[in-house]
DRENDO-1510 file (C-alpha; in Angstrom, 1 decimal, always signed):
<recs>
REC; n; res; u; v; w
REC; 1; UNK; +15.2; -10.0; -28.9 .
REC; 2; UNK; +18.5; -11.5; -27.7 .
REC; 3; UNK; +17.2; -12.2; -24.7 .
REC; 4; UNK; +14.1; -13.3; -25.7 .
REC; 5; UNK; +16.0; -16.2; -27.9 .
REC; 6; UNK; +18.0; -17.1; -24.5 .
REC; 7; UNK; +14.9; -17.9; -23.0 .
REC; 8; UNK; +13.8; -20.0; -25.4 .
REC; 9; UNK; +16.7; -22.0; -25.5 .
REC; 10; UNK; +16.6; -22.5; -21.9 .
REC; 11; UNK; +13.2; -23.6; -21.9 .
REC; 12; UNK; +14.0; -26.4; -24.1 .
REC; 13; UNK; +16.8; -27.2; -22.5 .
REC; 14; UNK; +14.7; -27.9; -18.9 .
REC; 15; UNK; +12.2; -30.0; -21.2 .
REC; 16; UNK; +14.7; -32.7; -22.2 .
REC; 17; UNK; +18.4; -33.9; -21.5 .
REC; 18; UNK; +20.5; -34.8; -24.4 .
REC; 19; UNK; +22.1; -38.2; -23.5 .
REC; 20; UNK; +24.3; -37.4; -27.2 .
REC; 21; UNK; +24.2; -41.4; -27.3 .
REC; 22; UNK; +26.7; -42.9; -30.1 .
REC; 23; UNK; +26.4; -46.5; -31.3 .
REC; 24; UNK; +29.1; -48.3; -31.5 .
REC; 25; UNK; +29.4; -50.9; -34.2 .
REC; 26; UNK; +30.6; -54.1; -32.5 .
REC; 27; UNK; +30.4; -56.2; -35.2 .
REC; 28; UNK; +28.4; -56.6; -38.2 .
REC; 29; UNK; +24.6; -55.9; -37.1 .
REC; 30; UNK; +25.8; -55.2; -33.5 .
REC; 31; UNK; +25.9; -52.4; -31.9 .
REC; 32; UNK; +26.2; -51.0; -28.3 .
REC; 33; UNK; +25.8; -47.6; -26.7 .
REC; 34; UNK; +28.5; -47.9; -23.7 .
REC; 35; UNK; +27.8; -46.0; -20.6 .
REC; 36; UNK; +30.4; -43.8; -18.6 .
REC; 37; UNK; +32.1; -45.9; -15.4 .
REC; 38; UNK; +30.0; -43.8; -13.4 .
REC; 39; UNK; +27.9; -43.4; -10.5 .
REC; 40; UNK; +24.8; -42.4; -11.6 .
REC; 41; UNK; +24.6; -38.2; -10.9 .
REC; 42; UNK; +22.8; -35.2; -12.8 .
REC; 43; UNK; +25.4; -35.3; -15.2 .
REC; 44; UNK; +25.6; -37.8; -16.7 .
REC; 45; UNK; +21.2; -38.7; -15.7 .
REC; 46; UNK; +22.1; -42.3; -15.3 .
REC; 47; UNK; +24.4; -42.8; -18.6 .
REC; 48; UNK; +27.0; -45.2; -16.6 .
REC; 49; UNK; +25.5; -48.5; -17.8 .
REC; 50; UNK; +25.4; -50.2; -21.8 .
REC; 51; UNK; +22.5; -50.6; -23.9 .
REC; 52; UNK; +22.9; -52.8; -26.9 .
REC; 53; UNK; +20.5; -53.4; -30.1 .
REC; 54; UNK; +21.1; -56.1; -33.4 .
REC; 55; UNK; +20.0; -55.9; -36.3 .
REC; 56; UNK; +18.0; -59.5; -37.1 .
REC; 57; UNK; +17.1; -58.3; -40.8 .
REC; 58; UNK; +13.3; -57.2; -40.5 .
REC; 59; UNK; +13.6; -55.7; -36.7 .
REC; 60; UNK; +15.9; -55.2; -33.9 .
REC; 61; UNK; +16.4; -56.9; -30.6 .
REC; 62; UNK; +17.4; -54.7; -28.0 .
REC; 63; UNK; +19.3; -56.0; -24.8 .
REC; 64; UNK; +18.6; -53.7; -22.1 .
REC; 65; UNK; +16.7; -50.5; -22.4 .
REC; 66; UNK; +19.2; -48.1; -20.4 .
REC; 67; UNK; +17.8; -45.6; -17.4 .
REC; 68; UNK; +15.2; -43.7; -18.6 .
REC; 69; UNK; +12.2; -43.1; -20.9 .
REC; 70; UNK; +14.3; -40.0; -22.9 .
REC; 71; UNK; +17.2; -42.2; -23.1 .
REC; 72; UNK; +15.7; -44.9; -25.0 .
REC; 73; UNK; +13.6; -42.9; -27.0 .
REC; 74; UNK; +16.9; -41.1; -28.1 .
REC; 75; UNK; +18.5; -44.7; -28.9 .
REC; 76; UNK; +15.6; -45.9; -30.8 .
REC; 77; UNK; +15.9; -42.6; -33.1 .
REC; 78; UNK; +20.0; -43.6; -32.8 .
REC; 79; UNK; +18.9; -47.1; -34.3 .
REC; 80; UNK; +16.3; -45.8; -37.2 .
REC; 81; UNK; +19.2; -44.4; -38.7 .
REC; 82; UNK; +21.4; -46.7; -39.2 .
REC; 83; UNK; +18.2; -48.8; -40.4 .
REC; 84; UNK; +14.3; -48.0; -40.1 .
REC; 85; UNK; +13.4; -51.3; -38.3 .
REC; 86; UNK; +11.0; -51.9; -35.6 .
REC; 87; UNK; +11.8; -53.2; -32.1 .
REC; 88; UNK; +10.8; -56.9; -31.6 .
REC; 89; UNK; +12.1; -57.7; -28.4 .
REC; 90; UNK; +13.7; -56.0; -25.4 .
REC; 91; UNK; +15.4; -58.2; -23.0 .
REC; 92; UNK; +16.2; -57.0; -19.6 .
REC; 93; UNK; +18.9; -59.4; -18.3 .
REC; 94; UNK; +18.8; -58.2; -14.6 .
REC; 95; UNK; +16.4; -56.5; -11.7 .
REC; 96; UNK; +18.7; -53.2; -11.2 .
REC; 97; UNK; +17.1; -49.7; -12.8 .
REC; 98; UNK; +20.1; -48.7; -14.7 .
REC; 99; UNK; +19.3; -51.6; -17.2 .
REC; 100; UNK; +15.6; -51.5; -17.5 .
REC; 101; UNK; +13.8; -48.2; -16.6 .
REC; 102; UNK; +13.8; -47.0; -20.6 .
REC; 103; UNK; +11.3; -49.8; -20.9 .
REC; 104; UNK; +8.4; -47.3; -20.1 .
REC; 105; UNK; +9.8; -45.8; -23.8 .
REC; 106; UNK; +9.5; -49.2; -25.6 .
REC; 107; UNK; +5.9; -50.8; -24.1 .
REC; 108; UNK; +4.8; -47.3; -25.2 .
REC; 109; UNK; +6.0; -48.4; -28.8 .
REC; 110; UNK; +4.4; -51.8; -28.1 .
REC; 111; UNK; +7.6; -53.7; -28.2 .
REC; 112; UNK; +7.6; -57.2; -25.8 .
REC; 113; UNK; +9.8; -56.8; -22.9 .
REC; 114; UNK; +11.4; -60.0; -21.5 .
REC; 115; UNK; +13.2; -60.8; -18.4 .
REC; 116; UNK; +13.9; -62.9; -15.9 .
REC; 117; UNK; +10.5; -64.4; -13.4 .
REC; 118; UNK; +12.6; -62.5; -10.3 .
REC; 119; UNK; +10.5; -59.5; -11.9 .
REC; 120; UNK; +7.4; -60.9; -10.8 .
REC; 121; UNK; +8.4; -60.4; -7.6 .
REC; 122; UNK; +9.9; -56.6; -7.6 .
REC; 123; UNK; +7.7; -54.1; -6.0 .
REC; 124; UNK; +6.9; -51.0; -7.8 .
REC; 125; UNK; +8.7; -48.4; -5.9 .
REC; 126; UNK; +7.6; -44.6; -5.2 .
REC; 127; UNK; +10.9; -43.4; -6.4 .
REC; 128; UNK; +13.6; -45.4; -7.9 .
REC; 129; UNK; +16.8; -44.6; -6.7 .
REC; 130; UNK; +17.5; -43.3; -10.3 .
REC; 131; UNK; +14.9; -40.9; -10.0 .
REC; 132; UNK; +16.3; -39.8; -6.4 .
REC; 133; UNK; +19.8; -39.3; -8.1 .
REC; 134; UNK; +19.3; -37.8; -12.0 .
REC; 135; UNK; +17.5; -34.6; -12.9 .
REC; 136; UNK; +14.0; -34.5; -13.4 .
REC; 137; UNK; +14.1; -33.4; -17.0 .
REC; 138; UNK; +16.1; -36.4; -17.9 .
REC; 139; UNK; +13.7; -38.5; -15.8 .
REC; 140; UNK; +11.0; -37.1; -17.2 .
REC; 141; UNK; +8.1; -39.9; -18.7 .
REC; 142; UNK; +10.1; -42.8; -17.7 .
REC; 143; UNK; +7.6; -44.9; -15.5 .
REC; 144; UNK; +8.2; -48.2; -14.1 .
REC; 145; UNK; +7.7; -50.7; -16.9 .
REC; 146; UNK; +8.3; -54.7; -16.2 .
REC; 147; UNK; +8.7; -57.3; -18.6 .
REC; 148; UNK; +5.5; -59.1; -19.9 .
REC; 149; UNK; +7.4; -62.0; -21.2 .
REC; 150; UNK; +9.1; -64.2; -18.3 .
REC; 151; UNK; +12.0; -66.7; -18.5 .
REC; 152; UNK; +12.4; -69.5; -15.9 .
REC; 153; UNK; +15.0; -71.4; -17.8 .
REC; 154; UNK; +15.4; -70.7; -21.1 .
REC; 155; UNK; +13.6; -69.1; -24.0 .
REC; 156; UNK; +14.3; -69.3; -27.5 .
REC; 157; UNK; +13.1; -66.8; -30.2 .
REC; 158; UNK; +13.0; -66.9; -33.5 .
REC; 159; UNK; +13.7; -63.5; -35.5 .
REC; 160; UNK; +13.5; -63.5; -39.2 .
REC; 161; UNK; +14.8; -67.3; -39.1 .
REC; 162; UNK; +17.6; -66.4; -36.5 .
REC; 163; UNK; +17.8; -68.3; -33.0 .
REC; 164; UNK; +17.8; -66.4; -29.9 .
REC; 165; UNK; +18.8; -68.0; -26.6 .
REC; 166; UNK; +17.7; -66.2; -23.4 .
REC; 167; UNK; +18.9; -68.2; -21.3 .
REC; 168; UNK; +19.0; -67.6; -17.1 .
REC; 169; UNK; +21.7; -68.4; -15.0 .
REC; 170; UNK; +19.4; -70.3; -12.2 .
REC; 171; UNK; +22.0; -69.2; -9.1 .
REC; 172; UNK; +22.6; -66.1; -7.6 .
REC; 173; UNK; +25.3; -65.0; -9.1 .
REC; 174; UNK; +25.8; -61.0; -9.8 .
REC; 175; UNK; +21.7; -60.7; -8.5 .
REC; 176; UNK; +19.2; -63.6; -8.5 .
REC; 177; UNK; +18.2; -62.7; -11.9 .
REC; 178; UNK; +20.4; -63.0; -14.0 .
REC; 179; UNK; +20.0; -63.5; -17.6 .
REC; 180; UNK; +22.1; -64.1; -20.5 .
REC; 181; UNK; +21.3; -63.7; -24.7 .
REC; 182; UNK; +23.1; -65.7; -26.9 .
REC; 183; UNK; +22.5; -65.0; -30.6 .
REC; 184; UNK; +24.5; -68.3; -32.5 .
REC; 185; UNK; +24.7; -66.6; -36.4 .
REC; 186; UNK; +26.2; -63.2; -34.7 .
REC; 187; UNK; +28.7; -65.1; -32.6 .
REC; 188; UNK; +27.6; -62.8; -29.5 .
REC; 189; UNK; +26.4; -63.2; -26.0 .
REC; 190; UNK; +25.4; -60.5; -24.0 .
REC; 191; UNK; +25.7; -60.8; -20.3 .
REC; 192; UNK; +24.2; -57.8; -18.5 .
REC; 193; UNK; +26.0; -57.1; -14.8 .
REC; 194; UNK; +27.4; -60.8; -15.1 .
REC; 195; UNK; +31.0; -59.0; -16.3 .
REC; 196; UNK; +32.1; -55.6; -15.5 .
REC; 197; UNK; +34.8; -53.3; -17.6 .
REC; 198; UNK; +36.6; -50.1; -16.7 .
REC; 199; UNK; +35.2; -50.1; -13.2 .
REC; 200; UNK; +34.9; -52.8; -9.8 .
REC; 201; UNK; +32.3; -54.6; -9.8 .
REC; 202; UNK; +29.0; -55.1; -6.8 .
REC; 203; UNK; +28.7; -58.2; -4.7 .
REC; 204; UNK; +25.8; -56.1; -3.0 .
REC; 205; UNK; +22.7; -57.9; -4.2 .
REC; 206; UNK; +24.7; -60.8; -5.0 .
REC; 207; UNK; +26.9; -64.3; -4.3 .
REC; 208; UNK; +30.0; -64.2; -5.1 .
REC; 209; UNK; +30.7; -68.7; -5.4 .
REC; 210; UNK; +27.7; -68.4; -7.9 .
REC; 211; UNK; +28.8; -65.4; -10.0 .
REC; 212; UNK; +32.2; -67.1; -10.5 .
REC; 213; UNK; +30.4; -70.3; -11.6 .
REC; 214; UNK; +28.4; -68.2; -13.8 .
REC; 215; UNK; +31.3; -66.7; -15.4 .
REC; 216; UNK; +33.6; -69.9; -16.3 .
REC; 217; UNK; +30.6; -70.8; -18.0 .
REC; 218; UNK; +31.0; -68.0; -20.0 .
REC; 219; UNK; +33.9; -68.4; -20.9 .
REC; 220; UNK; +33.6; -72.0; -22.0 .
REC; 221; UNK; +31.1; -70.8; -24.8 .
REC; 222; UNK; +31.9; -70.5; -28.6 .
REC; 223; UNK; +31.3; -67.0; -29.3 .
REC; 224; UNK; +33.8; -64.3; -30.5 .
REC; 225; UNK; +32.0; -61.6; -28.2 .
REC; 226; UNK; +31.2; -61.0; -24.6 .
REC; 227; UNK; +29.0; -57.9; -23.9 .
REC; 228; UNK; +28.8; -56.7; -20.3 .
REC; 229; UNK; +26.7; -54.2; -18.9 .
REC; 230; UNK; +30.1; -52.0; -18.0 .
REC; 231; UNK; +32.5; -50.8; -20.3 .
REC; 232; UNK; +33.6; -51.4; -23.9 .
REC; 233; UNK; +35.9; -54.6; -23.9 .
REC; 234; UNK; +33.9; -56.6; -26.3 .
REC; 235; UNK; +36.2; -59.9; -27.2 .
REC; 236; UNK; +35.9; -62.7; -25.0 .
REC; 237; UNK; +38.8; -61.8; -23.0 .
REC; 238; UNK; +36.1; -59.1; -21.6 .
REC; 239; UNK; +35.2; -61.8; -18.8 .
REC; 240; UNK; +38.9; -61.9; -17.1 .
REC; 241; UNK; +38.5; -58.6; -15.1 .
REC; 242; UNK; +35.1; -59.6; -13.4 .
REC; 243; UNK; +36.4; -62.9; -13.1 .
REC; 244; UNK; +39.9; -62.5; -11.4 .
REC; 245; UNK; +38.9; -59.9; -9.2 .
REC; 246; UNK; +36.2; -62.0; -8.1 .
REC; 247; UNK; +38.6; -65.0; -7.7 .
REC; 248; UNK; +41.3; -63.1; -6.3 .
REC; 249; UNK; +38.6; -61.7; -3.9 .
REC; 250; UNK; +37.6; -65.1; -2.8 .
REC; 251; UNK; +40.7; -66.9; -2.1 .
REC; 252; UNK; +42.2; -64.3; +0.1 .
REC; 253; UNK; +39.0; -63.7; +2.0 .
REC; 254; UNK; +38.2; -67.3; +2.6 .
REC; 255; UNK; +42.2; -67.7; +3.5 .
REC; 256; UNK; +41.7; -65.0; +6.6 .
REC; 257; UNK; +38.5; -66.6; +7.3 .
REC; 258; UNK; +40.3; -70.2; +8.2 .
REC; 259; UNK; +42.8; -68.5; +10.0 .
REC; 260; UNK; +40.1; -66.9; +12.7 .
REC; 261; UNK; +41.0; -63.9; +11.6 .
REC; 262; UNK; +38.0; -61.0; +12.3 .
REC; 263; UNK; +35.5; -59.4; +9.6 .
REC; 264; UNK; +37.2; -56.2; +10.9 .
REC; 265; UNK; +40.6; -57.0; +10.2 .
REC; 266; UNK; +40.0; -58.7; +7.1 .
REC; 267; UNK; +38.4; -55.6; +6.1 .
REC; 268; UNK; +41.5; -53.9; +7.0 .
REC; 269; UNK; +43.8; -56.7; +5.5 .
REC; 270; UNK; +42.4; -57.6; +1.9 .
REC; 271; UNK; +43.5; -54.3; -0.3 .
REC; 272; UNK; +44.1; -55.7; -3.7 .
REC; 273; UNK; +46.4; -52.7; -4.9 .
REC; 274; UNK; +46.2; -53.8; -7.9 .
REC; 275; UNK; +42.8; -52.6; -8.7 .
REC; 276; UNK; +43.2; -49.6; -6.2 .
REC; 277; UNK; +43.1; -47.2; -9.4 .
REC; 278; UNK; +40.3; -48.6; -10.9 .
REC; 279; UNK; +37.3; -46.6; -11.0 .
REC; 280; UNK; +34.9; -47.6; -8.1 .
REC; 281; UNK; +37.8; -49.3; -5.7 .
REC; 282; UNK; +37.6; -46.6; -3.0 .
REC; 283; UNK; +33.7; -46.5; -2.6 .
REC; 284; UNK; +33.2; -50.4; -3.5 .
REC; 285; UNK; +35.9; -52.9; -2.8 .
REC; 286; UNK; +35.9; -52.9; +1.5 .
REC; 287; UNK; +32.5; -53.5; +1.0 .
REC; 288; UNK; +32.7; -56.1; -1.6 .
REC; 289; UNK; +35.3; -57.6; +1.4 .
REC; 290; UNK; +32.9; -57.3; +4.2 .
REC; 291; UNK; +30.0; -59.3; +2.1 .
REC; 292; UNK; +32.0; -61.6; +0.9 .
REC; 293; UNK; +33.2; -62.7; +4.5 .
REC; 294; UNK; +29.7; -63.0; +5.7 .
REC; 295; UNK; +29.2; -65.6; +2.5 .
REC; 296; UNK; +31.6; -67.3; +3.0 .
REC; 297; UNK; +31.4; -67.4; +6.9 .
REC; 298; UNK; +27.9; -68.5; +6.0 .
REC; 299; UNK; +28.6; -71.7; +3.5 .
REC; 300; UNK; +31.2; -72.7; +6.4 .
REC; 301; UNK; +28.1; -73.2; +8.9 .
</recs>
C-alpha cells in the first residue's frame, strides 16, 4: 500500500512542476512575481525572469506572461485569490522567451496579448531555447503564442476609466523591441529587460548608446516605481545599476578604443571589479566588452 501511494505521488509529480510562485505586493493594486537571478536550468524551469499583474478594478493587466504555459496558469490561480478578476490584457514588452512563452496559457483564456511589431517578424522556432534547457514537465502545454495586438509607437488603453501607456522605445536599446507600460493613477512603469537587478545585464541582442538613451528617459519620468524584468528593486532608484554599469561600460571601452588599443586586449583590460560579485559577471561581462567594442568600433566608421 506504501508503495503503491509513492507511486502515485511520483506520477503527479512528472505531470506538473510547482513554480511555488508568491506575489509580491508592490504597491497598492500591484504586484510582481520576481524571478531567481538565474540562468534558466531544470531547477528552477525558467523562473529567473519577473512577471507582474495590476489590478484596474474590473480585470487585471498583466505585464509579461513568464516562461511557460504551467507557470502562468499557476500565476493566474496566484492572482484569483487575491481578487477573482479576468485578464484584459497581457503585454509582452520584449522578443526574448523568458518574458512571453506563458502566453500559450493566457490566448487559451482568450486574453489580448500585445507587444511590440518586432514580433511580426520572429520565426516560430522548433524548440525554444527554454524548452532545450527546462524539464519537460514544466514545459509541458506551453506553445509558441505571439501577440495579436501590435504597437509601433504607442498605444493607449483604457481599463475601467484608467489610462495605459504602451509605449516603444523606437531604438535598439536592450533588443529592438523594446516596450515600456506606464500606468499614470498607479504611479508605475514597467520596463521589461530595459533595467536589470541582482544580476549583469546582456548587450547580446542589443546597442548599448541606445539602451542608455532609453534609460535616462526613464529616469526623467514622474513615477514612484520602476519595474524591471530582473530582480526586486522597485523605486526609481532601480534604473542606476543597469544604467552605470552600462555607462561605466562605455566610457572605458570607447577610451581603449581611441587609444588603438586591440579587441583582445581590451577584453583583457576592462574588469570592472566592482561588479565582479554580481551574479552573471563571470559568464557575461567579457562578452558584454567584446560587443560593445565592435559597436562602438562601428559608430566610429
Amino acid at each position: 500500500m506504501k508503495s503503491f501511494v509513492l507511486s502515485i505521488v511520483l506520477v503527479n509529480s512528472l505531470l506538473s512542476f510547482d513554480y511555488k510562485l508568491k506575489p509580491q505586493e508592490v504597491s497598492e493594486d500591484v504586484y510582481c512575481f520576481f524571478g531567481l537571478p538565474q540562468v534558466m536550468d531544470k531547477h528552477n524551469n525558467g523562473n529567473m525572469s519577473n512577471s507582474c499583474f495590476v489590478n484596474m478594478g474590473t480585470s487585471y493587466l498583466v505585464c509579461d506572461s513568464g516562461p511557460t504555459y504551467q507557470y502562468a496558469k499557476q500565476a493566474y490561480s496566484q492572482m484569483k485569490k487575491i481578487q477573482n478578476l479576468p485578464i484584459s490584457y497581457v503585454v509582452n514588452t520584449h522578443v526574448h522567451d523568458d518574458h512571453w512563452l506563458g502566453n500559450s496559457y493566457y490566448k487559451e483564456q482568450g486574453v489580448t496579448i500585445i507587444g511590440s511589431t518586432a514580433f511580426k517578424e520572429l520565426p516560430k522556432l522548433e524548440k525554444t531555447r527554454m524548452q532545450l534547457r527546462i524539464s519537460s514537465e514544466a514545459f509541458k502545454g506551453t506553445t509558441q503564442e505571439f501577440p495579436t495586438v501590435f504597437v509601433e509607437k504607442e498605444k493607449v488603453l483604457k481599463i475601467n476609466g484608467k489610462k495605459v501607456y504602451i509605449k516603444s522605445v523606437n531604438h535598439k536599446a536592450h533588443t529592438n523591441s523594446d516596450l515600456f507600460v506606464y500606468i499614470p493613477n498607479k504611479k508605475v512603469v514597467f520596463v521589461g529587460d530595459l533595467v536589470f537587478n541582482e544580476r549583469l545585464p546582456s548587450l547580446r541582442d542589443g546597442d548599448i548608446s541606445g539602451w542608455i538613451d532609453a534609460l535616462q528617459k526613464i529616469k526623467e519620468m514622474k513615477v514612484k516605481y520602476v519595474i524591471g524584468g530582473h530582480g526586486d528593486i522597485v523605486e526609481t532608484t532601480a534604473v542606476d545599476f543597469t544604467y552605470n554599469y552600462l555607462v561605466k561600460l562605455k566610457t572605458q571601452v570607447k577610451k581603449l578604443l581611441d587609444e588603438g588599443v586591440e579587441i583582445a586586449d581590451v577584453v583583457d583590460a576592462v574588469k570592472m571589479d566592482e561588479y565582479k560579485d554580481i551574479p552573471f559577471y563571470d559568464s557575461i561581462h567579457r562578452q558584454n566588452v567584446e560587443t560593445v567594442y565592435r559597436m562602438l568600433e562601428w559608430e566610429d566608421e
